[in-house]
BADO-459078 format. One record per residue (C-alpha): residue in one letter; x negated, y negated, z negated. Coordinates in Angstrom, 3 decimals. Example, Ala and Ser with C-alpha at 12.3 -4.5 7.8 and 13.67 -1.06 7.14 Angstrom:
<atoms>
rest/X/Y/Z
a/-12.300/4.500/-7.800
s/-13.670/1.060/-7.140
</atoms>
This chain:
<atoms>
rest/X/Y/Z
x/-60.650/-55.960/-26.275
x/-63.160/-53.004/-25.582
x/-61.376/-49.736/-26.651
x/-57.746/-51.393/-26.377
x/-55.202/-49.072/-25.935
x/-51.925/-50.455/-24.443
x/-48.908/-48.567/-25.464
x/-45.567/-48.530/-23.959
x/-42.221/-47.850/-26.323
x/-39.725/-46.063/-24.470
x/-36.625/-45.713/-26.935
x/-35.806/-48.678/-29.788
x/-33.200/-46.425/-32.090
x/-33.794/-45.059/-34.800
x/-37.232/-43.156/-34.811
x/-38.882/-46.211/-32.238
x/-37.928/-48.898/-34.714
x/-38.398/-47.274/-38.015
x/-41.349/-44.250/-37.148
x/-42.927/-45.487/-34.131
x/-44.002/-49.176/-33.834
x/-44.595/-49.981/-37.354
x/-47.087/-47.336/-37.351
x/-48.431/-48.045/-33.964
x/-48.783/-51.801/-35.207
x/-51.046/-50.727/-38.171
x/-53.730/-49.063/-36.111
x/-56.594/-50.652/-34.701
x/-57.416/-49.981/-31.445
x/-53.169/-49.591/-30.382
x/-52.107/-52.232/-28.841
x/-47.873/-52.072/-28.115
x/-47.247/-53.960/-25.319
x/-44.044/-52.974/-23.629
x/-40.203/-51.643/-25.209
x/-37.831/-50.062/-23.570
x/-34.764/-51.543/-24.512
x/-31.749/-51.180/-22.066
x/-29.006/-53.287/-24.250
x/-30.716/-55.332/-26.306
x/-34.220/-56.926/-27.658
x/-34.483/-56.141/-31.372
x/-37.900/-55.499/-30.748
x/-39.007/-58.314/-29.726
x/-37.754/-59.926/-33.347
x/-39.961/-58.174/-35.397
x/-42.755/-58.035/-32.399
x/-42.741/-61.477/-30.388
x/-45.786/-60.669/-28.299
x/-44.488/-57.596/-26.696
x/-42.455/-57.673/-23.378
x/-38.583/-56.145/-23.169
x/-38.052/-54.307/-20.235
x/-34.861/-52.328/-18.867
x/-35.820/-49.634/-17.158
x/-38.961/-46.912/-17.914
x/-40.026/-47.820/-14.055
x/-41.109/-51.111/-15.396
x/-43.713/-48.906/-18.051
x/-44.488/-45.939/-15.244
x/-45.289/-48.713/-12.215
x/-47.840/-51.154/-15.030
x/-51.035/-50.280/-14.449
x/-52.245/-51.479/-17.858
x/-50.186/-49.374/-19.979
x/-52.503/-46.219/-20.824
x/-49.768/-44.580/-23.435
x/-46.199/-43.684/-23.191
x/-44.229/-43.151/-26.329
x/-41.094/-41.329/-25.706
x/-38.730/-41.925/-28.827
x/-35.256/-40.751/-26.840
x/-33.277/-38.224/-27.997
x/-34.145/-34.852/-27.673
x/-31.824/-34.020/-24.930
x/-34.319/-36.612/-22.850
x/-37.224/-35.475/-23.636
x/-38.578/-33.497/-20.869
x/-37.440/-36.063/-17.986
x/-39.460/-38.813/-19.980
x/-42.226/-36.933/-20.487
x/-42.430/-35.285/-17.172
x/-42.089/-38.553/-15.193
x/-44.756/-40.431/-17.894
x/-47.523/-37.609/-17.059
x/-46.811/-37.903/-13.441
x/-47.583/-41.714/-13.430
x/-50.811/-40.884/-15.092
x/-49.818/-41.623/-18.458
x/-50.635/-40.594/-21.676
x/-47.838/-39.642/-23.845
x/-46.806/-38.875/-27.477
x/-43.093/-37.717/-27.501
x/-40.984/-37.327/-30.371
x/-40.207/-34.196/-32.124
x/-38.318/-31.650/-31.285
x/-40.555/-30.953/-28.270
x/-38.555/-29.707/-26.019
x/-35.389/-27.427/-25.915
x/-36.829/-24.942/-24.817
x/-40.102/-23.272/-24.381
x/-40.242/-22.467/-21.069
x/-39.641/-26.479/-20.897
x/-42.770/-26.932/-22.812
x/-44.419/-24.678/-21.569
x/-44.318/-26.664/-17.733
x/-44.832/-30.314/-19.799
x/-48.516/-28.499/-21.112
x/-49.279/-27.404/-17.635
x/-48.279/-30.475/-16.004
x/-50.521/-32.692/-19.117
x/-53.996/-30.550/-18.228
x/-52.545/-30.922/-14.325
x/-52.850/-34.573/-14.490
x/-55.626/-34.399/-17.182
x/-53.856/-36.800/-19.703
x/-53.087/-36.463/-23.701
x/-50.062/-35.239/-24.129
x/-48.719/-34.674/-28.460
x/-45.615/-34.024/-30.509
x/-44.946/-36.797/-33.149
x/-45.049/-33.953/-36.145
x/-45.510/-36.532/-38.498
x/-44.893/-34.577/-41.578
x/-47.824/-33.093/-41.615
x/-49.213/-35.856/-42.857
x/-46.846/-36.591/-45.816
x/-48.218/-36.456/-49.241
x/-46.433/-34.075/-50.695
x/-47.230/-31.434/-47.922
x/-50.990/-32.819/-47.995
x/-50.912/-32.187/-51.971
x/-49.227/-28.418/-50.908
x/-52.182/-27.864/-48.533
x/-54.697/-28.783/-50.713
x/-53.462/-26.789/-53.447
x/-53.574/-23.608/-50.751
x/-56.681/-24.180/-49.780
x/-58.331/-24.321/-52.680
x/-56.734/-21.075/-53.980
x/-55.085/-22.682/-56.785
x/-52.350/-19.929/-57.229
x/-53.815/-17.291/-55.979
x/-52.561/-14.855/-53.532
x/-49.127/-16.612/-53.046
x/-46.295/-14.193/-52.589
x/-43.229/-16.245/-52.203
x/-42.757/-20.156/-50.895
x/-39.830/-21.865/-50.355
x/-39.169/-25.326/-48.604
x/-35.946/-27.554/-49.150
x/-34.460/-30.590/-46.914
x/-31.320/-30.935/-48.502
x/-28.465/-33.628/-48.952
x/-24.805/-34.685/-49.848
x/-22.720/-35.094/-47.175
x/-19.964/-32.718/-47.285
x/-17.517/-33.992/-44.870
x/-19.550/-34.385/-41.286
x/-18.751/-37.850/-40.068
x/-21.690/-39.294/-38.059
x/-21.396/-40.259/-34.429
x/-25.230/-39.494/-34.322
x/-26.810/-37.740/-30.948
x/-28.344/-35.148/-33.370
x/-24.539/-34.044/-34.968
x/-23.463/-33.686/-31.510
x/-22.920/-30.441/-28.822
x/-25.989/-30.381/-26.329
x/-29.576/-29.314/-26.431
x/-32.016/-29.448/-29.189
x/-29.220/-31.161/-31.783
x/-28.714/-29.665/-34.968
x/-30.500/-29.650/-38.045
x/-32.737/-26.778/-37.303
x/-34.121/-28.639/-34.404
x/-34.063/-31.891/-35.994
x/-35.597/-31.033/-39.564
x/-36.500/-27.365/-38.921
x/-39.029/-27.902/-36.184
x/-40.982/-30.260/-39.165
x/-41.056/-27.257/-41.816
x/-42.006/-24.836/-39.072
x/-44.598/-26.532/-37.989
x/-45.760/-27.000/-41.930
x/-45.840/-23.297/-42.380
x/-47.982/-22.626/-39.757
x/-50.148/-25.031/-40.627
x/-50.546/-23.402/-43.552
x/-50.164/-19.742/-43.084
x/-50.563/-19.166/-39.213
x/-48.091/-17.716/-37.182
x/-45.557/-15.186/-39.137
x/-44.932/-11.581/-38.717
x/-41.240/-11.445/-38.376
x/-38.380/-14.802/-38.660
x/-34.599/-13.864/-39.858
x/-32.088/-17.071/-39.192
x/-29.025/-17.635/-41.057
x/-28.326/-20.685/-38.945
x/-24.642/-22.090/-39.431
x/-21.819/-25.190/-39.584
x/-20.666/-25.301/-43.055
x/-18.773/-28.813/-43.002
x/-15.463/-29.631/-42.108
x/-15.876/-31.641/-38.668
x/-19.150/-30.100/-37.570
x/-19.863/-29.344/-34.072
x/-23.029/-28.319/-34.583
x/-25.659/-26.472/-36.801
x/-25.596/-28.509/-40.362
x/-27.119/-25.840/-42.439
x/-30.658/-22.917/-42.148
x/-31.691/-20.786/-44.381
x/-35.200/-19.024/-42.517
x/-37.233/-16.551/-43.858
x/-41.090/-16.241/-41.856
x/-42.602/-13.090/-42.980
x/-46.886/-12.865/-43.403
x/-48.830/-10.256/-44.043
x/-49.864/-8.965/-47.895
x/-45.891/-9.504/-48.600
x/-45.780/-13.268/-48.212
x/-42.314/-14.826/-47.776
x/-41.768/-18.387/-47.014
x/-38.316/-19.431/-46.854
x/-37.218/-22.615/-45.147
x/-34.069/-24.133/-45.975
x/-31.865/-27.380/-45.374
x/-28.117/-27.965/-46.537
x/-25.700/-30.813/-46.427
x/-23.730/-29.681/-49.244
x/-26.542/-30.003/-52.155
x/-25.631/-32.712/-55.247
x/-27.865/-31.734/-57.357
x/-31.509/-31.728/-55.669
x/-33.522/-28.187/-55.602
x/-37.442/-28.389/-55.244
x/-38.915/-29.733/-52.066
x/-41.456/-26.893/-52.357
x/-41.673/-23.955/-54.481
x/-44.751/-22.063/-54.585
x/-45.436/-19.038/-56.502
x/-48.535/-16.926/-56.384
x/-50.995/-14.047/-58.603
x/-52.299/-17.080/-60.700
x/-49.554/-19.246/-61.434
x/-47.133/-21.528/-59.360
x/-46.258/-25.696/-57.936
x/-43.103/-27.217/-57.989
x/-42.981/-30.463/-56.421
x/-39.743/-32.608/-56.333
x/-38.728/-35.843/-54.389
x/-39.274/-36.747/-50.542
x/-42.504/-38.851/-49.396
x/-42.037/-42.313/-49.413
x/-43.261/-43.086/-46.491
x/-39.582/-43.206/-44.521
x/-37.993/-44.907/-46.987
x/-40.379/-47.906/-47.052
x/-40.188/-47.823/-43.155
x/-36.271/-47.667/-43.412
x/-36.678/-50.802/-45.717
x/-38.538/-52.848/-42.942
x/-41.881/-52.338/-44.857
x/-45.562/-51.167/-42.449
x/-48.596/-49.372/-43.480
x/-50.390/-52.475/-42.598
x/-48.501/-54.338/-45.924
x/-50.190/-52.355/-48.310
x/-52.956/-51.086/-49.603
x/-51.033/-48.831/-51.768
x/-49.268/-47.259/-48.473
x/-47.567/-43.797/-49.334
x/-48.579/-43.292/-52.659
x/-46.231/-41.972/-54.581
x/-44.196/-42.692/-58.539
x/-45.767/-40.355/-60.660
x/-42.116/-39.075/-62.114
x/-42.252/-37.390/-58.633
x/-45.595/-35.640/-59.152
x/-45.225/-31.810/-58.718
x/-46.068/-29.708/-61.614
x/-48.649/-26.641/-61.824
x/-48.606/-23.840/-64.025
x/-51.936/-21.801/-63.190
x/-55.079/-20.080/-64.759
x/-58.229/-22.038/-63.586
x/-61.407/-19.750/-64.863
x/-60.593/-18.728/-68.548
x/-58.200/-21.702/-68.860
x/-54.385/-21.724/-68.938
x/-53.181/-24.686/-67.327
x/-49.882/-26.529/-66.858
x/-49.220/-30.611/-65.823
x/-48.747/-32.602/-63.107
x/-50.574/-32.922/-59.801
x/-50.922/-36.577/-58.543
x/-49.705/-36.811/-54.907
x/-52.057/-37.406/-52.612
x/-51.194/-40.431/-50.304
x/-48.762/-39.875/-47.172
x/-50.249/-41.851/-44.021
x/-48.579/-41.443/-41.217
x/-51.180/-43.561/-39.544
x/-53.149/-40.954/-39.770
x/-51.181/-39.238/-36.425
x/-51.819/-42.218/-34.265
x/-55.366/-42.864/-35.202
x/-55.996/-39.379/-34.433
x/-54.268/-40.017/-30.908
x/-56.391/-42.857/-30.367
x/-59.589/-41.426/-31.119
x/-58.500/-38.203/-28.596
x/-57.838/-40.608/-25.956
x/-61.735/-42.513/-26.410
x/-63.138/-38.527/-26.433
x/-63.660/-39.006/-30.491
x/-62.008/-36.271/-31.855
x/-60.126/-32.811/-31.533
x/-56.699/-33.994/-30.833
x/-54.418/-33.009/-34.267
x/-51.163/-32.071/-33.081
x/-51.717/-29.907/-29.431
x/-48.977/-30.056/-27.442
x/-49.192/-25.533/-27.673
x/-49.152/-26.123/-30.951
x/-45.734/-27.883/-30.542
x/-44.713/-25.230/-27.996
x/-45.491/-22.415/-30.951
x/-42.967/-24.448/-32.928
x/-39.999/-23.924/-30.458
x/-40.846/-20.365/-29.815
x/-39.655/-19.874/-33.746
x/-36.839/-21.789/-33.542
x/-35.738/-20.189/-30.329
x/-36.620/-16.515/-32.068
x/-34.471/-18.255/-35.154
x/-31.272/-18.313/-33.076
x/-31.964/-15.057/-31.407
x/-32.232/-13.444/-35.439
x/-29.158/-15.180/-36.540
x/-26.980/-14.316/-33.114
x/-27.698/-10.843/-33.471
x/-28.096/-10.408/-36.905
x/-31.206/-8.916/-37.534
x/-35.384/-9.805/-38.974
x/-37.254/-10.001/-34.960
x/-40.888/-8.939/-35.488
x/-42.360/-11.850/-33.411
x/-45.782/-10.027/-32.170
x/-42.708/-8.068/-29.915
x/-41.712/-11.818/-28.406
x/-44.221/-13.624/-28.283
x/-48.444/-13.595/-27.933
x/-50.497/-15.647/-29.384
</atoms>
């Protein structure tokens, strides 16, 4: 088919099978073709037409396969990614980038080296409940916002997951895992900040690694946005709290998009993909004009979709790719400056670390 893409799968855990190729199944124009699978073929259950394969050779040597998805832990990323661009591949890899940003850093010099796509799977841009956020900013809803806060919390007191992410090594931990999503939502929405101060710890009994953040990013014109995750929450706080001159948004509940994924469900099923209950609807309190307002604020839809179409489009020379791989690298920089704050116990004015 004229415009086909064929995509390679490297990586069926977790994120490939739930995030990955259900999406990249409801795009037209993606075509996946190949999985990496090296001790099993699940995929090929729920996908009959693709082909299993056992090693990433088998993707790097087939001429026909134009993208590489890399859906490995983190701790693999930069060898996948590395050896994709250098068989003249494109390639999306998962989130967190890299460990590191001078990693990064050589992964976006090698890309425009080899002239080939190259983006970070920051998906959660494009849930609904961050769209509905960035609408509301954008249209100046609240006014000059003074104080934000994002939550990603859970129940879980006692840590006992043999998960890659709850383990020692690079790029594990929830600050990498979930942090590197809000990160990258507050500089979508405010730009790089000022100063970062990490309070970055293991709070549960068995943890080996980071299970809890609490990050401040501070702006300009006294704007604090505070990003925060916890295992030991039972009773939920407010995905996002915004408060500004003019009023302020609360907004509880998590998009819906992974949990319909989790269940099996694709974007393709429905036309009513990623809309949300309206119990969940956030509620804003606000002067609009002469008018004192408070109710709820429909969600706008999550689509996830919306990442790989965008990917596609880059690829045929359609549009400005969304998520730029320095973009991604910006992302790491904070979380690196993060650690740095919490290790030595101080707010690090970022314009003294890094440019932008």
């Amino acid at each position: 088919m004229k415009n086909q893409i064929r995509v390679g799968l490297i990586g069926y855990g977790f994120a490939g099978k739930t995030f990955h190729a259900p999406v990249i199944t409801s795009v037209p124009g993606l075509e996946l073709s190949k999985v990496v699978e090296r001790r099993s073929r699940l995929s090929k259950s729920r996908y009959p037409w693709i082909e299993v394969v056992s090693s990433v050779e088998e993707l790097y040597s087939d001429p026909t396969i134009d993208l590489i998805v890399v859906t490995t832990p983190s701790t693999n990323h930069v060898e996948f990614t590395r050896d994709a661009l250098m068989a003249d591949k494109h390639v999306v890899v998962e989130k967190p980038f890299t460990a590191t940003s001078q990693e990064a850093i050589q992964l976006i010099e090698l890309a425009k080296e080899r002239n080939k796509v190259l983006s970070i799977f920051h998906n959660r841009r494009w849930d609904g409940d961050f769209l509905t956020v960035k609408s509301i900013v954008e249209q100046g809803l609240l006014g000059k916002l003074s104080d934000c806060e994002f939550h990603w919390d859970g129940f879980n007191p006692v840590m006992k997951s043999d998960n890659w992410r709850d383990k020692r090594g690079p790029a594990t931990g929830v600050f990498y895992d979930l942090g590197s999503h809000f990160i990258d939502q507050a500089v979508q929405l405010f730009g790089t900040p000022d100063t970062i101060t990490g309070d970055i710890r293991i709070t549960r009994d068995g943890g080996i690694t980071d299970d809890y953040f609490d990050v401040s990013l501070g702006y300009r014109h006294n704007l604090k946005v505070v990003l925060k995750s916890s295992r030991i929450v039972r009773e939920p706080s407010p995905r996002y709290t915004l408060h500004g001159s003019k009023g302020s948004f609360v907004k509880y509940g998590i998009d819906p998009q992974e949990a319909a994924l989790i269940a099996g469900e694709s974007p393709s099923d429905s036309k009513n993909w990623g809309k949300e209950d309206p119990e969940n609807w956030g509620t804003i309190h606000t002067s609009i004009g002469d008018l004192h307002v408070r109710g709820l604020v429909e969600t706008q839809p999550g689509a996830y979709t919306s990442y790989y179409n965008n990917v596609y489009k880059h690829i045929l020379g359609e549009e400005e790719l969304a998520v730029k791989p320095e973009e991604a690298l910006r992302t790491i920089q904070l979380i690196e400056l993060a650690y740095k704050s919490h290790r030595e116990q101080r707010t690090i004015r970022i314009g003294d670390e890094i440019n932008d």
